[in-house]
DRENDREN-70227 format. One record per residue: residue in three letters; x, y, z negated of N, C-alpha, C in turn. Coordinates in steps of 0.001 Angstrom, whole numbers. Layout:
BEGIN
NUVEX; ALA; X; Y; Z; X; Y; Z; X; Y; Z
...
This chain:
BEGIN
NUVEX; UNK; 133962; 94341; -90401; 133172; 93918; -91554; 132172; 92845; -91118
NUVEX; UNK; 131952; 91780; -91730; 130858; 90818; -91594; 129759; 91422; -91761
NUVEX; UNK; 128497; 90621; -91704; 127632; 91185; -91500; 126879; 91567; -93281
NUVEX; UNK; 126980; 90088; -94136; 126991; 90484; -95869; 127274; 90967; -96570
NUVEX; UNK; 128781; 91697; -96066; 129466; 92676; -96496; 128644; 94122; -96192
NUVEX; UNK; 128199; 94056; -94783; 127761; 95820; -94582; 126737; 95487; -95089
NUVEX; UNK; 125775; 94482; -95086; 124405; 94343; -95705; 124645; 95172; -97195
NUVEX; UNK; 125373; 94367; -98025; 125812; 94611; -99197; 126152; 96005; -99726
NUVEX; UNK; 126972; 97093; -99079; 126858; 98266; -98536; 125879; 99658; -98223
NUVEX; UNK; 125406; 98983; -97230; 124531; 99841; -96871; 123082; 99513; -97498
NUVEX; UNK; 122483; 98654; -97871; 121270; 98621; -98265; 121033; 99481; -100004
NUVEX; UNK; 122311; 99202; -100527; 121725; 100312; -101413; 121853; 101736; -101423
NUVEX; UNK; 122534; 102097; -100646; 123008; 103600; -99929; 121112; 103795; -99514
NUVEX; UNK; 120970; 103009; -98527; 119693; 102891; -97961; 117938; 103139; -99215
NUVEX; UNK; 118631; 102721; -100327; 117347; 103124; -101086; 117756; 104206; -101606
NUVEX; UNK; 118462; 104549; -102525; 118996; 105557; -102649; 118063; 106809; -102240
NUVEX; UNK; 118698; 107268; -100735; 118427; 107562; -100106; 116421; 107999; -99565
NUVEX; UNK; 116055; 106933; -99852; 114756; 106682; -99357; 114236; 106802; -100665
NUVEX; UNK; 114107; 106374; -102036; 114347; 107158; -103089; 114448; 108429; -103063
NUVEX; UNK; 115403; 109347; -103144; 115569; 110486; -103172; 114730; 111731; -102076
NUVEX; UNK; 114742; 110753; -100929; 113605; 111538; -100190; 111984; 111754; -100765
NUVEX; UNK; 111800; 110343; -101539; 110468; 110139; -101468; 110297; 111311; -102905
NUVEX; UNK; 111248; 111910; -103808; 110657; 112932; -104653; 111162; 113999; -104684
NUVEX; UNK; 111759; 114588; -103278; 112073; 115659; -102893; 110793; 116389; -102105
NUVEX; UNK; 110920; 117444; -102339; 109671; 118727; -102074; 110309; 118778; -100373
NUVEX; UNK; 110349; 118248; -99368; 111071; 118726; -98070; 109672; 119801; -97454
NUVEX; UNK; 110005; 120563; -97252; 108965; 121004; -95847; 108556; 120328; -95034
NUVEX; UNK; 106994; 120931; -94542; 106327; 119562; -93915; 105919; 120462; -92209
NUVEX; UNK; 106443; 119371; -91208; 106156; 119811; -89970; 104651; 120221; -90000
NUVEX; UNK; 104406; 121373; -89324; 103683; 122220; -88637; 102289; 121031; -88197
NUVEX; UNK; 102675; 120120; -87204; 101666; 119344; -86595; 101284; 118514; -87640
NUVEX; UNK; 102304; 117830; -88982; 101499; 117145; -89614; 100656; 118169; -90651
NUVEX; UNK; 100609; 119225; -90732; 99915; 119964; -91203; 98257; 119849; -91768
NUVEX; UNK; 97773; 119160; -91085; 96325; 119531; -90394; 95552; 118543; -90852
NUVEX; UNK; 96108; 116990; -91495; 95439; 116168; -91769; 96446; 115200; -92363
NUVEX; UNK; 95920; 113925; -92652; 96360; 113349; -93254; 96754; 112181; -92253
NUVEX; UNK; 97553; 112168; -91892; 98011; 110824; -90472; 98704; 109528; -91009
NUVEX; UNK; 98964; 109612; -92379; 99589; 108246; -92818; 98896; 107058; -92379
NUVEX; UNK; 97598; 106650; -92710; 97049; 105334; -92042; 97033; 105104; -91020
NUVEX; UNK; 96859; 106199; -90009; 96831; 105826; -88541; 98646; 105716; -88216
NUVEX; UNK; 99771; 105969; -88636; 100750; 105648; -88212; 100652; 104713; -88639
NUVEX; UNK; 100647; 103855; -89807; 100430; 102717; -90602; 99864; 101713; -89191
NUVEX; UNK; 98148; 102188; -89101; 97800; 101632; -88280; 98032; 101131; -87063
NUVEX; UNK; 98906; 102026; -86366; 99030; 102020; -84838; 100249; 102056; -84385
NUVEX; UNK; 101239; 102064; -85362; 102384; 102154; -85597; 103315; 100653; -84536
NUVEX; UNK; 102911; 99387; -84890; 103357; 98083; -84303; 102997; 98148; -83125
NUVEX; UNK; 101369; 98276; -83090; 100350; 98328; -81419; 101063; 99108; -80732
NUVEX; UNK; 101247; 100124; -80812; 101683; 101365; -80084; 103394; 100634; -79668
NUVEX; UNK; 103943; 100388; -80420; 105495; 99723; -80746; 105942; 98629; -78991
NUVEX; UNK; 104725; 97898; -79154; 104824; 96886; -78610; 104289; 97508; -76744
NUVEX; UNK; 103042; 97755; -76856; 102686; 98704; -75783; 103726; 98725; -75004
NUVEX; UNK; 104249; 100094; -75261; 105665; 100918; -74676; 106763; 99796; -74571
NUVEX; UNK; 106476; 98463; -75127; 107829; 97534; -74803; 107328; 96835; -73656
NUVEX; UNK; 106062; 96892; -73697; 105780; 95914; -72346; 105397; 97482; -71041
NUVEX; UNK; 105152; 97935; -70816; 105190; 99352; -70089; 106681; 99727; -69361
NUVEX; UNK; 107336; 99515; -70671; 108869; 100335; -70457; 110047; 99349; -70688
NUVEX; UNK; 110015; 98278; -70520; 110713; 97213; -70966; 112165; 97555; -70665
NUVEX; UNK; 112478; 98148; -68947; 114123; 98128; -68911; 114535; 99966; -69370
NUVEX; UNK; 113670; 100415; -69895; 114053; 101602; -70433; 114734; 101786; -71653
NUVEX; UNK; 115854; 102725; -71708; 116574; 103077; -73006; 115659; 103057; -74235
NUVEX; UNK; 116783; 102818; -75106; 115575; 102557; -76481; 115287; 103500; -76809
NUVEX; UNK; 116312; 104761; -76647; 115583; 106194; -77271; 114544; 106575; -76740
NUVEX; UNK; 114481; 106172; -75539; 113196; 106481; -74253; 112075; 105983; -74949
NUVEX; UNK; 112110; 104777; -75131; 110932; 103538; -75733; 110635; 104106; -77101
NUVEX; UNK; 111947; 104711; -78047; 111311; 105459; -79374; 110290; 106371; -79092
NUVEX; UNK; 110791; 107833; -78525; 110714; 108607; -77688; 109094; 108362; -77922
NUVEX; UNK; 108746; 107527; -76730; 107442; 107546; -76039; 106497; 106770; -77129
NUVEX; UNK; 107302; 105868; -77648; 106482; 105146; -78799; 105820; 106226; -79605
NUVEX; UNK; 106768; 107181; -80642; 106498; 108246; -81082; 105286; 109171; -80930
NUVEX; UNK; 105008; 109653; -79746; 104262; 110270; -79378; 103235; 109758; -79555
NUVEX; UNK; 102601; 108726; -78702; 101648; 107560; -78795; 101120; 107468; -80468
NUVEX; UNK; 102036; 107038; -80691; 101709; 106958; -82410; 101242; 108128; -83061
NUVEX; UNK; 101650; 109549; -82709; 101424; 110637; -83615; 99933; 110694; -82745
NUVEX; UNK; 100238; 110902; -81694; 98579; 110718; -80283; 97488; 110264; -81163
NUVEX; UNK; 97558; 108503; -81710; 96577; 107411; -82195; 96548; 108463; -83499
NUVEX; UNK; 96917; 108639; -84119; 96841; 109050; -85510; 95965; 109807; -86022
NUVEX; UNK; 96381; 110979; -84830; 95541; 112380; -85110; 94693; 112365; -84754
NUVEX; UNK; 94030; 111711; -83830; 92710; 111373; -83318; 92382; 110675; -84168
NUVEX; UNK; 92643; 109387; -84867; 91865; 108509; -85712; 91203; 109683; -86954
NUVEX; UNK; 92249; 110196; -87283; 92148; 111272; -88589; 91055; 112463; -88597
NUVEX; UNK; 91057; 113211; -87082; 90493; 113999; -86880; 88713; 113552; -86390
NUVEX; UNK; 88557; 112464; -85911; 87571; 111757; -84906; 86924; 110811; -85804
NUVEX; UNK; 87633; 109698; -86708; 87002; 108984; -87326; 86971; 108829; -88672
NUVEX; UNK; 88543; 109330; -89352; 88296; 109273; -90975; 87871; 110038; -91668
NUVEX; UNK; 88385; 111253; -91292; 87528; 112713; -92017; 86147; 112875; -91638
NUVEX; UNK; 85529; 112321; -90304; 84123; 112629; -90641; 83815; 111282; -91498
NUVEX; UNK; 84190; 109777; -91469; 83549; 108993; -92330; 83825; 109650; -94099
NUVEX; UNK; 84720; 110115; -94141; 85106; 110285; -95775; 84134; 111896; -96161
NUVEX; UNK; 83746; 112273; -95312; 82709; 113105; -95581; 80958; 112770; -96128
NUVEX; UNK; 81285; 111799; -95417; 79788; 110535; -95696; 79894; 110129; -96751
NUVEX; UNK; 81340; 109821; -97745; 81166; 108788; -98804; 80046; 109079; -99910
NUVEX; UNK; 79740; 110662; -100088; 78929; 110808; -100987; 77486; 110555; -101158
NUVEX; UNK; 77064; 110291; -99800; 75748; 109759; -99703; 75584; 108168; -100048
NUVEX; UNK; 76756; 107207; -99688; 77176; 105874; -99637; 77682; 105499; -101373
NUVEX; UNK; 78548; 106445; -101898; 79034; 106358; -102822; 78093; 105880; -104452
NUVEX; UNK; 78134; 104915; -104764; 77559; 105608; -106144; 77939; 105559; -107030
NUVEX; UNK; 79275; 106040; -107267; 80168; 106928; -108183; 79807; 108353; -107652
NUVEX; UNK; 79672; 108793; -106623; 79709; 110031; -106142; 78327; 111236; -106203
NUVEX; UNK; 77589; 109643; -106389; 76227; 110128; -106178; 76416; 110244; -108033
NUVEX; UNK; 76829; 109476; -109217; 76637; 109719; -110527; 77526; 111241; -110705
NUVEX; UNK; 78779; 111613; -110155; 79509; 112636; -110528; 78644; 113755; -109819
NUVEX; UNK; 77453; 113955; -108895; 77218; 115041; -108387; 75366; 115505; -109164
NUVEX; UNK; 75152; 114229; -110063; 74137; 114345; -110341; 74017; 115744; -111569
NUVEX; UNK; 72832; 116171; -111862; 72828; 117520; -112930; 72970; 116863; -114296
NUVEX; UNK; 73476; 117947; -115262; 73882; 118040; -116710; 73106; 117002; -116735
NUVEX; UNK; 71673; 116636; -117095; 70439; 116023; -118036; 70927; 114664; -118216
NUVEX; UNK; 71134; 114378; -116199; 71712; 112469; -116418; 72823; 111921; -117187
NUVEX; UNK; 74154; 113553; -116971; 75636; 112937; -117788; 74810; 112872; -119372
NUVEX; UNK; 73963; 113442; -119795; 73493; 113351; -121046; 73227; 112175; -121565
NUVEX; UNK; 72302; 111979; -120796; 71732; 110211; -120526; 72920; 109162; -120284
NUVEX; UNK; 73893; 109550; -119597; 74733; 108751; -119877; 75472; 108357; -120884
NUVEX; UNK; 75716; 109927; -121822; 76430; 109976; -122785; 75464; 108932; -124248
NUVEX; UNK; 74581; 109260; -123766; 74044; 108531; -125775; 73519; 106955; -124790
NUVEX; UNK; 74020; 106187; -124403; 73999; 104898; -124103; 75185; 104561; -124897
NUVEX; UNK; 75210; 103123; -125565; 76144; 102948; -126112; 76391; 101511; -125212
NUVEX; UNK; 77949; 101160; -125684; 78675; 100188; -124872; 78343; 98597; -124991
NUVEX; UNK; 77669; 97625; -124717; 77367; 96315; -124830; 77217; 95543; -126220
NUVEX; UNK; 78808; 95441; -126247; 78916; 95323; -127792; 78216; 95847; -128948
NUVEX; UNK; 77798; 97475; -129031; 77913; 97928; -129892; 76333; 97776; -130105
NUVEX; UNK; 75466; 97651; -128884; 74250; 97801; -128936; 73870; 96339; -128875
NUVEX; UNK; 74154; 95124; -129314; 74018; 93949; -129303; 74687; 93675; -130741
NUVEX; UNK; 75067; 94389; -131421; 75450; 94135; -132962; 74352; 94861; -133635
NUVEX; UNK; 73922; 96168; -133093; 72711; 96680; -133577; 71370; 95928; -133477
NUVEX; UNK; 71055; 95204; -132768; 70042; 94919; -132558; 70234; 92943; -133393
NUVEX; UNK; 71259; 92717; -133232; 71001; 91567; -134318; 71247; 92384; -135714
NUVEX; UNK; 71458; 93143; -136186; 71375; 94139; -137817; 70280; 93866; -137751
NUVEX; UNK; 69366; 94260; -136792; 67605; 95084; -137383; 66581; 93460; -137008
């Protein structure tokens, strides 16, 4: 087969696929358990990639996956555990959306009988 032909082929097999994973309920490994590691693979995912190519250059690629892998889940869980969950614990002091949703009944009150730009700029040319 040429190469446009399997392109042609396999790439929609390939979403499909990646599709169907992405709204299937699968069980979730044990280690990713614990936090949320998507950004730091995101993150560290290439760095880490490249690393292990210059480290391990005449090594098998499964070797170089292999070790890449690790590295990557390594960067992740530390970023997650060390730097994002304690910053995203902070947002509420930083936040001020967070700081309006945590404030008492009296202020949502105060918020509530403000009226919207418009409406209070048609009132005030009436009177």
């Amino acid at each position: 087969m040429t190469q446009p032909v399997l392109n042609a082929l396999v790439c929609p097999a390939l979403v499909y696929i990646t599709a169907f994973l992405g709204v299937s309920k699968l069980p979730r490994l044990p280690l990713f358990s614990k936090g949320d590691y998507s950004y730091g693979i995101y993150l560290y995912g290439f760095p880490m990639q490249q690393v292990v190519k210059v480290w391990l250059p005449h090594a098998q690629l499964i070797v170089q996956f292999a070790v890449a892998l690790l590295l990557i889940t390594m960067f992740a869980a530390f970023s997650w555990h060390w730097i994002e969950k304690p910053i995203l614990k902070l947002r509420s002091r930083f936040s001020f959306v967070a700081r309006k949703r945590l404030e008492p009944e009296d202020a949502v009150e105060t918020l509530q009988s403000m009226t919207p730009l418009g409406l209070a700029a048609k009132r005030s040319a009436a009177s």
